[in-house]
N, C-alpha and C positions, 0 to 999 in steps of 0.2 A: 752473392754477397762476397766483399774483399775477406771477412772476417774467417779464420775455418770453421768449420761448422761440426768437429766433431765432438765439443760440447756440449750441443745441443740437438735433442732426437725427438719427432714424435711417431706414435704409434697407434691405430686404432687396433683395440681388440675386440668391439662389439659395435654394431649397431643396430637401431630400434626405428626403423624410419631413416628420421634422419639426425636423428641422437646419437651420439655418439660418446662410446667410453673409452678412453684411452689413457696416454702416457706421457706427458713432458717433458724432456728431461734437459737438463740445465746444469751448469758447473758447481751450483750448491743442492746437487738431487733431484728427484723427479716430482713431477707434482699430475696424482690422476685425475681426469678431467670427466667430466665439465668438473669445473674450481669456481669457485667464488674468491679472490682477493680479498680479504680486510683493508680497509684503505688506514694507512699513516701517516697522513700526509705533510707532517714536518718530524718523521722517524718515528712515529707512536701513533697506533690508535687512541684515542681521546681518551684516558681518562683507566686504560686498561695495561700490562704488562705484555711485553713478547710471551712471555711464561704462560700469561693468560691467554693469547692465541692460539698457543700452540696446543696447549689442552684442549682448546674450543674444537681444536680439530684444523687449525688455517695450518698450510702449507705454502704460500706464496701471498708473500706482503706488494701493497704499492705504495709507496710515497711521491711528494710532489717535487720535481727537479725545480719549480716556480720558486717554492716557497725555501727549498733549504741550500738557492742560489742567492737567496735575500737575506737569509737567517738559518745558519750562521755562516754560509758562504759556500757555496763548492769547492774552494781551494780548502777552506779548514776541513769540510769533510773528508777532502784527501790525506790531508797530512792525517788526520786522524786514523787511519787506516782503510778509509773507505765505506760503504752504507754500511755495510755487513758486521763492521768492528765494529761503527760506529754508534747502532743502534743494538747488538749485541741478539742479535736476529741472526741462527744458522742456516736458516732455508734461501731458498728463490727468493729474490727481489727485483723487482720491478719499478719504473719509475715512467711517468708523465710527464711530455715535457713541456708543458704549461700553456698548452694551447684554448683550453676549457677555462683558465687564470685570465688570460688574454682576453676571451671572449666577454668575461663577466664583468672587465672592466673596462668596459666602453665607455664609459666619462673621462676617462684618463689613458685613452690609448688613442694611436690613428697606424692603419696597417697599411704598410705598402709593400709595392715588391722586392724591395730588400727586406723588409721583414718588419717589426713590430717596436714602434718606440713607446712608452707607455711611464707613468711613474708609481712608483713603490707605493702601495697602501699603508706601508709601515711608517717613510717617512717624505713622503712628498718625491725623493730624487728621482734623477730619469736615466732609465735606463733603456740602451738596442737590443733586442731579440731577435736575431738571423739565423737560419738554419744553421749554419757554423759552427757561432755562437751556442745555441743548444745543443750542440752534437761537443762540445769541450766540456759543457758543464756536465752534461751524461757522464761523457766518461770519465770526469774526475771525482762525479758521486760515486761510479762502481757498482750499480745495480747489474743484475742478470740481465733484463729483457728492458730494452728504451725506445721512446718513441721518438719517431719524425714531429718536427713543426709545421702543423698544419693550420687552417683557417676555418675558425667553426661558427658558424651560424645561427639566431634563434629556431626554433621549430615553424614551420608555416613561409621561409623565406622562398620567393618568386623562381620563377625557372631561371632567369636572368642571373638573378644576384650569386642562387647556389651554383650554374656556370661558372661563376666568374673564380670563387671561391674552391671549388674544389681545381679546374683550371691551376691555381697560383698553387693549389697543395699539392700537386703533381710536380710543379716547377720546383717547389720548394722540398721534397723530395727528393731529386736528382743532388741540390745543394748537399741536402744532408748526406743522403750515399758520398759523396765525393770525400766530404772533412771525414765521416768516419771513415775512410780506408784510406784517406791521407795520416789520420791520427794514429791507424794501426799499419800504419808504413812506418813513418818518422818518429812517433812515441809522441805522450802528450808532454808539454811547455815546461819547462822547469817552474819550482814553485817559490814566487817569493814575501813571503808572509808579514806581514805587518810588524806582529810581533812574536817574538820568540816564548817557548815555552820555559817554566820554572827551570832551574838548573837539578835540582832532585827530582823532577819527573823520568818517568822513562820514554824513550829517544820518540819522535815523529816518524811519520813513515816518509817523507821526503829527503830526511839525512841522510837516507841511501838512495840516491839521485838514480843511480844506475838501474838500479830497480823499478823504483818507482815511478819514471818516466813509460815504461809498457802499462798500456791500459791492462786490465782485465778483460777475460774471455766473456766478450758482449753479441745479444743479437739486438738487431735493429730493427722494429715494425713498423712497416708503413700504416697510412690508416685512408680507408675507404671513406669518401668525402661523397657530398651531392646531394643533400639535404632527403625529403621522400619522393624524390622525382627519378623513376625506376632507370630512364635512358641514363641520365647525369650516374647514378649508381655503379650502371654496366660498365661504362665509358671511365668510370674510376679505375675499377677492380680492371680492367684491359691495359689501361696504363700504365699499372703498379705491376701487373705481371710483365707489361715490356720494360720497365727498366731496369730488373732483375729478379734476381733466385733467392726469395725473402724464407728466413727459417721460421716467422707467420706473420699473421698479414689479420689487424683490427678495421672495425669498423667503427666508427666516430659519427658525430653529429647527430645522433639519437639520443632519447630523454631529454630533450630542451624546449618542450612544452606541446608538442605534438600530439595527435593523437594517440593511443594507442592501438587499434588497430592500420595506424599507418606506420607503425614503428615497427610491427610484426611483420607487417607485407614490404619492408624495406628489406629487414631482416633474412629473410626468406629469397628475396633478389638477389641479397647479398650471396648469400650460401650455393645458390643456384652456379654463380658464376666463380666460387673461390676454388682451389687445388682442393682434394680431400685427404693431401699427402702432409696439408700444414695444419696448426692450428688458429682457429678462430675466434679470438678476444673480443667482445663486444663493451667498449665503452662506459660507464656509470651509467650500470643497470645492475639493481640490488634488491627490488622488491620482490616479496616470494612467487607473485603470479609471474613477473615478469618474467624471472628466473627458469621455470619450467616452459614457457612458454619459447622462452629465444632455447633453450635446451632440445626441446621439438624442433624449433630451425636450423638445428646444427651448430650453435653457438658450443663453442669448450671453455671460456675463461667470461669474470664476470670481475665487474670489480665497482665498488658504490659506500659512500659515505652514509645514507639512507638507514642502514641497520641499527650500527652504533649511533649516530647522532635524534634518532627518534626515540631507544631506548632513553638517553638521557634525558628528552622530554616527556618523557613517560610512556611512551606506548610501547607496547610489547608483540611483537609476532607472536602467533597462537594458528593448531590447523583450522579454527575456527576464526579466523582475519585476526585485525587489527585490533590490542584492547588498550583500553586508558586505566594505570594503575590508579589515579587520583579517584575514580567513580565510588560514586558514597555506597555502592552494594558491594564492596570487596572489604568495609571494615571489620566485619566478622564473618570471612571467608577464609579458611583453614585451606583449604587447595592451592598446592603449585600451578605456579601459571602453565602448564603443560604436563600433563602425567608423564609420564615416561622420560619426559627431560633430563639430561643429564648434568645441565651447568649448574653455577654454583647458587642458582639464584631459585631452582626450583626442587635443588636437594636438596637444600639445606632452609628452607624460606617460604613461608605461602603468602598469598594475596593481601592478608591484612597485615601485615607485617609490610609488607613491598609498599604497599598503599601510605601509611605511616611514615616511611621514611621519607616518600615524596610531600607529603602533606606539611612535616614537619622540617623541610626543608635540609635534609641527611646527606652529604654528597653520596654515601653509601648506596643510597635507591640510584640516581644516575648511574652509577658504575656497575650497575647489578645488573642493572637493565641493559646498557649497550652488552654488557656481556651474555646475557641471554640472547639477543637478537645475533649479534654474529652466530653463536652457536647454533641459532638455529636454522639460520641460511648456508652455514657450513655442512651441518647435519642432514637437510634438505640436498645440498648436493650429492651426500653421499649414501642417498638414498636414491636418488636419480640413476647414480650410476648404479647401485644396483640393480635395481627394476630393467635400465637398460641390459647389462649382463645376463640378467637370468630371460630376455624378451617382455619383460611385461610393463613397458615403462609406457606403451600409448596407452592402455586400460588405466595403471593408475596414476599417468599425472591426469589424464582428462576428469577422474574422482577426483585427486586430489583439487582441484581448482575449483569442481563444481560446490566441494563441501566448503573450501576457503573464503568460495565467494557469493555464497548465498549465506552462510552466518554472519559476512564481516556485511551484507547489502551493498556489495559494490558493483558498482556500475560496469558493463563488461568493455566500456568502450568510454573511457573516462580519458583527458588527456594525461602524458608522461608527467610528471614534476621535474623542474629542473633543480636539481640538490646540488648544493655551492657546496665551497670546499668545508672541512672539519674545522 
C-alpha cells in the first residue's frame, strides 16, 4: 500500500480452528475481533445514539460513502471536520463505497468500464461513479478503513457473467490503488463550497487549507469478487494479492439471495486462500447464525443493517431464534426478552410492555428493539471471542446454533436475504 501502515496493526492472539481472536488497530484505537459493525449509513444507526452504541458494546461504525456523497455531500463532510467530528463517533469508522447502492439500483444505473453512471434515488439527477471518483469522496469523508469500487452481482449469477464482473473489479481496483496514493502524494482538491457558514459560527475545517488538504491516515480494502464459483473466487483473492500489500482484504458479493450453505462454502474458499497476517471483513452479514458460522470460517469483521432494521419491525433476536414482539401470547408476559440481557430494553422492560408499544404504534418499541438486537449481536461477538480464547468456541457455537435453530424452526439451508440499506 502507498499509504504507511503504521497506523494500522493486526494481531491474532488465539485460535479455535479457524476462528480466530485478535486485534485491529486503527488511528481511532483498536477494535477485538471477530467484530460486528453497526451500520449508519447516513452517520447514524436508525433511530439510535453513538452513546447508545457505544454502551451496546459497538466499537467500529460503517457508514455509506453512496449516500452521504448525495446527502449532504462529501465536501460538507469535509469542511465539517470529517465522519469522526461529523457524526461525533470516537472510535473506528469505516465506510462503503457504494457498490451494494449501485447494485440495487439497477433500473437506474448502466455499468461500464469506466465505471457507473446512475441517477440519485433522492432526486432524479445523474451522476459518474469511477474508481477515482470513490477513492476522493473516501477520502474527503475521513473514515478509517474504505473500500474499493467493485461490481456486485445478484446471488445465483452464471460462470460467465460473475467472470466478467469480478474481471472489471480487479481492473477497477488498480484504478483505485493508483487515485489513493496519488491523493496521499499530492493532498486532496482544495474545497469550494457553495455556501459559506454563518459569521458567528466557529471556523470550518477547510479555512485552513494547508491542513486540510492531507487526507487522513486511511486503509484501503480491496474486496473479493466472483459470485459462489470456487475458481472465479481463487482467481480474485490471487489477483488482489498481486496488485499489492493490502492492510485487509473483504469479501463481497455474499448475502444477495444465495443459498446459504453456498455462502458458507464460498466463505471458507475464501479463508483457505487469504494471508492469516490480515484481517477478514465479510460483507452484510448480520444474522446471528450467520455470524458464528462465517466466525468458524475465519471471518473477523461483520457488518449488516439486519439487526437494527428487524428490531424496528418488531422482531427481536433471542438464543431461542427469532421472536415477534406484536404476538398476542406476550400481552401479559412479565419476562425480558432474554434473561441475562443487558440492554436497555430487557433491564428495564418485559415483553408485555415491549408488545404494547408496537401495538400501540410508540416509536419507543422500534428504538428499543433495534437497540436490543445490535446488542445482542455485539454481545454474541464477544462471547465468541471468548469461547475462542479459553478453546472452547467449536463445542459452543455448534450448541449454540443447534439451540438457536431448532426453537426459531429454521431451516439449516434457507437462502441469504439480501438487506437494502437502513
Amino acid at each position: 500500500m502507498p499509504e504507511p501502515t503504521a497506523s494500522f496493526t493486526f494481531t491474532v492472539h488465539h485460535t479455535d480452528g479457524h476462528a480466530r481472536h485478535g486485534a485491529f488497530g486503527t488511528p481511532h484505537g483498536a477494535v477485538e475481533t471477530p467484530a460486528f459493525m453497526p451500520v449508519g449509513t447516513h452517520g447514524a444507526v436508525r433511530g439510535l445514539t453513538v452513546h447508545d452504541v457505544a454502551r451496546a458494546g459497538g466499537r467500529l461504525m460503517l457508514s455509506n460513502a453512496y449516500h452521504l456523497y448525495l446527502r449532504p455531500g462529501d465536501e460538507a463532510v469535509r469542511a465539517l471536520g470529517g465522519l469522526h467530528a461529523f457524526t461525533r463517533w470516537d472510535g473506528p469508522m469505516l465506510t462503503d463505497s457504494g457498490g451494494f447502492q449501485v447494485f440495487s439500483l439497477a433500473k437506474l444505473r448502466a455499468v461500464q468500464e469506466e465505471g457507473v453512471e446512475f441517477r440519485s434515488h433522492l432526486d432524479g439527477s445523474l451522476h459518474q461513479y469511477t474508481p477515482e471518483r470513490v477513492m476522493q469522496i473516501q477520502r474527503n469523508i475521513g473514515a478509517d478503513v474504505i473500500m474499493q469500487l467493485d461490481e456486485l452481482l445478484a446471488g445465483g449469477a452464471d460462470l460467465s457473467t460473475s467472470r466478467a464482473a469480478m474481471e472489471r473489479s480487479l481492473r477497477w481496483l488498480v484504478r483505485c490503488r493508483d487515485e489513493f496514493a496519488r491523493l496521499t502524494r499530492e493532498g486532496r482538491a482544495p474545497l469550494r463550497l457553495a455556501s459559506a457558514r454563518p459569521p458567528t459560527a466557529p471556523p470550518l475545517a477547510h479555512e485552513e487549507a494547508a491542513r486540510d488538504e492531507v487526507a487522513p491516515p486511511q486503509a484501503l480494502f480491496p474486496i473479493v469478487q466472483g459470485g459462489t464459483h470456487p475458481a472465479l473466487r481463487v482467481a480474485s483473492v490471487r489477483g488482489i494479492l498481486d496488485t499489492d500489500d493490502w492492510i485487509g482484504i473483504a469479501i463481497g458479493g455474499l448475502s444477495v439471495g444465495e443459498a446459504k450453505p453456498a455462502m458458507y462454502d464460498t466463505v471458507a474458499t475464501c479463508e483457505a486462500q487469504l494471508p492469516a497476517d490480515r484481517p477478514r471483513y465479510l460483507m452484510g452479514v448480520g444474522f446471528p447464525d450467520d455470524l458464528l458460522e462465517c466466525v468458524a470460517r475465519g471471518v473477523d469483521l461483520f457488518d449488516c443493517v439486519a439487526p437494527s432494521r428487524m428490531g424496528r419491525d418488531g422482531t427481536a433476536f433471542t438464543p431461542d431464534g427469532k421472536v415477534q414482539v406484536r404476538r398476542s401470547d406476550f400481552r401479559f408476559d412479565r419476562r425480558p426478552l432474554v434473561d441475562g440481557c443487558a440492554c436497555e430494553a430487557c433491564t428495564h422492560y418485559d415483553r408485555a410492555f415491549l408488545r404494547h408499544l408496537f401495538v400501540a404504534h410508540e416509536p419507543l418499541g422500534p428504538r428499543l428493539l433495534a437497540l436490543h438486537n445490535v446488542a445482542f449481536v455485539l454481545s454474541l461477538m464477544a462471547q465468541a471471542r471468548a469461547h475462542i480464547a479459553s478453546g472452547t468456541f467449536t463445542a459452543w457455537h455448534t450448541e449454540w446454533l443447534t439451540r438457536y435453530r431448532a426453537a426459531d424452526g429454521v431451516d439449516e439451508h434457507p437462502s441469504v436475504p439480501t438487506v437494502t440499506d437502513d
